[in-house]
C-alpha positions, 0 to 999 in steps of 0.5 A: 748805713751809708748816706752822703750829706747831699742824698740826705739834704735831698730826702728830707728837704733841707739845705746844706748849711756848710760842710763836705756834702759829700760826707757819709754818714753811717747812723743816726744819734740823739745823745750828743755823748754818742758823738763818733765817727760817722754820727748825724745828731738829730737835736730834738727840743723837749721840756728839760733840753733843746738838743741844738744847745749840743750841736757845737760839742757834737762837731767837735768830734771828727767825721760827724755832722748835724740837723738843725732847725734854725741858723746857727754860727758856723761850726766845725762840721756839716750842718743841714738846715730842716724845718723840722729835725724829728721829722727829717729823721723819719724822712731820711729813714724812710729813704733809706728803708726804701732801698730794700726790700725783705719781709718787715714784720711790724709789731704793735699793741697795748700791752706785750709788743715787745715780749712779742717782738722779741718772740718773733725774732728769735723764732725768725733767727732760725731762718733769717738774718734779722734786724730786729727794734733793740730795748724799747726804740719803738718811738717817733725817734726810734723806729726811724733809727733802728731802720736805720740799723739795715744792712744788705746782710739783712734778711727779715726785720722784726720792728716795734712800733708803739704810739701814744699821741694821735698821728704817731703810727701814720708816720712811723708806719711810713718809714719802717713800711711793714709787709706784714704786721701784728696787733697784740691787743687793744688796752688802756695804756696811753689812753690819757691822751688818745681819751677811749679803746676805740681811739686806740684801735684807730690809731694803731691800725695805721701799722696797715696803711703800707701792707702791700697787696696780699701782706697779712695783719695778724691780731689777737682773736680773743681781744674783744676789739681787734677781730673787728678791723677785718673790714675795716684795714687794707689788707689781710686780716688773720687771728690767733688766740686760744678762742675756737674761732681763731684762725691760728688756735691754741689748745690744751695748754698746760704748764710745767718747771716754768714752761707752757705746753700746748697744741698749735692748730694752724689753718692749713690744718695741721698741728704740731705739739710745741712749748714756751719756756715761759708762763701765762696764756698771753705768753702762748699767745704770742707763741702761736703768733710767732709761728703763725708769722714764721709760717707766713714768711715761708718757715715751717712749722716744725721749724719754727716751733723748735725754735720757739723752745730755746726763747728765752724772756727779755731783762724784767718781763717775767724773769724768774730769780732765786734767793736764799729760798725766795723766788721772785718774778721779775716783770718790773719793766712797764704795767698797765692793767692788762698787763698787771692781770696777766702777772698775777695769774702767772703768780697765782699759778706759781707752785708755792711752798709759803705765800704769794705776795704781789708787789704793785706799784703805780700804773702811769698815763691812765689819765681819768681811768686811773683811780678805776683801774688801780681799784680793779687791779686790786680787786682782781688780786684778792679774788685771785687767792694773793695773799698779801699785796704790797702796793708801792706810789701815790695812785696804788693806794686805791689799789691796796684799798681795794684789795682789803685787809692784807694790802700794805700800802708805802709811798717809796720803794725804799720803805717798800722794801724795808718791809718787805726784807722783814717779812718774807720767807724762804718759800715764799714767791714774790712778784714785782711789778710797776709803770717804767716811771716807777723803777721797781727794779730797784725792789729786785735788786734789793731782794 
């Protein structure tokens, strides 16, 4: 990026303080540890910390600059005054993402948006230079810094957008400003402060506001509320799933050595025979919806099905790892309830030599659905065949209660762990799985 002082002032409305207006400045921070050469920290007040408490050190470090949403002394390098600094780091954004133009793909969700990010991605990486959202920077803050991340080299964005307060995806949807954009499904997860399904639907819709005429919104067709937004979104509105009524479909899918195969039928009419290096239907579901996007931009889809054989899954979503005998599924990175039964059907249909145990901890922010889901989830398992479930926080116990005779139920990781080192067998096949507050890799590494 490249930004002067002054170009930012008059984007976001603020007021040059003192410093070098001049000044140019190559990204945005708001770690005041990353303070380098070309950094304008974003200070951002939050319950434990007020980033403007940092402005001081921050300009210590030569070449960078600040926000600031009050008076303050004078320091050693350029401070610009805003009413607000989260908002003017969208505002800037927004700027700076208005001086390109190539296809942005924005990727939302409930459950999956970033397995499917990264899907798309690397599937597009075989046509394009792609920018695409880096760990989980798909928030008010990070989707603003990651536009930020475009260069001229750039020719395709892939960006997560996730939300979980209302309003949220109007303004991120303001600054990435997708072409085109995909919906995931529509689940439970936030819906402690966005209060129903409906309201989440609503909500992550918004990804459509700036589509612009003829831009496509792909969603999946076997969610029960997403084909509904076809009329009621301004734009395009094209499905895929494994349902016979999607325009993209999915067919005979069948697994083998880790991966999924199946046939692609897309609307055009052809078909291509394509695999996943991957297991589970909501894996081929974001499959198909790469290629279905590929296709869109202008790949073909041979191309884009060839690509799709050397994904490989990001850092805990469903890696699969070896040890001394055990095998064990690596998918400790978020969980919701849809995300949880998607993962013990992958663990269902694992081929075992000795026992199938889930290991589940507490599924976060279900506010009053909580005790509901928890107690489905372990239903589900149980009828599912899992032989034993470890359940691991305060909120799983309704879930080991639910699952009945064979559930063990620790409120630590550490004690979770310790059981577990005592009982597991080679042959045994092991999944690991919790809310991103819950840090179950910690149970992994341990294993």
């Amino acid at each position: 990026m490249r930004l002067k002082i002054n170009e930012i002032c008059n984007a976001v409305g603020g007021r040059l303080l003192w410093g070098d207006g001049e000044r140019e400045v190559t990204h945005f921070i708001t770690d005041s540890r990353e303070a380098a050469l070309g950094a304008m920290f974003v200070p951002i007040r939050g319950e434990r910390a007020d980033g403007h408490d940092y402005i001081p050190s921050v300009l210590k470090t030569a070449g960078t600059a600040s926000f600031t949403d009050h008076e303050i002394p004078e320091t050693e390098g350029p401070v610009v005054l805003v009413e607000d600094c989260r908002e003017a780091l969208q505002q800037a954004a927004a700027y700076y993402r208005s001086q390109f133009e190539l296809p942005v793909v924005g990727v939302t969700g409930s459950v999956g948006k970033t397995t499917a990010k990264e899907m798309i991605a690397h599937v597009l990486g075989a046509g394009f230079n792609v920018l695409s959202t880096e760990k989980n920077h798909n928030s008010q803050v990070g989707v603003p810094i990651t536009v930020c991340r475009l260069t001229p080299e750039h020719t395709a964005a892939v960006i997560e957008m996730g939300v979980s307060m209302p309003r949220e995806m109007e303004r991120i949807a303001a600054v990435a400003r997708p072409t085109c954009a995909v919906m995931t499904n529509i689940g439970v997860s936030h819906i402690e402060y966005l209060k129903t399904r409906e309201n989440i639907l609503q909500e992550k819709a918004h990804i459509a506001d700036y589509i612009p005429y003829g831009g496509v919104l792909f969603v999946n067709g076997d969610d029960d509320l997403l084909p509904t937004l076809e009329d009621a979104v301004p734009c395009q509105v094209v499905t895929y799933g494994l349902s016979g009524d999607c325009y993209w479909q999915a067919r005979d899918l069948r697994e083998m050595n880790g991966c999924t195969y199946f046939t692609c039928l897309a609307p055009q009419g052809w078909e291509v025979e394509t695999f996943v290096p991957a297991l589970g239907e909501h894996n081929v579901r974001n499959a198909l919806c790469a290629i279905a996007v590929a296709c869109e931009l202008g790949m073909t889809g041979e191309k884009a099905s060839d690509a799709l054989a050397t994904y490989e899954p990001p850092a805990m979503r469903q890696q699969i790892k070896e040890k001394d005998g055990l095998l064990i599924i690596d998918d400790t990175y978020n969980a919701s309830p849809d995300s949880m039964r998607g993962a013990l059907e992958v663990l269902r249909t694992r081929p075992c030599k000795g026992r199938r145990v889930a290991v589940l901890a507490d599924m976060l922010e279900l506010g009053s659905v909580s005790k509901k889901e928890h107690e489905a989830v372990g239903c589900y398992a149980r009828e599912k065949g899992i032989d034993q479930l470890v359940a691991v926080g305060r909120l799983s116990q309704d879930m080991a209660g639910a699952f009945g005779q064979d559930a063990r139920w620790y409120p630590t990781n550490a004690e979770a762990i310790a059981y577990l080192k005592a009982t597991l067998s080679p042959g045994d096949v092991v999944l690991v799985k919790g809310s991103r507050g819950m840090q179950t890799e910690e149970i992994v590494k341990a294993l």
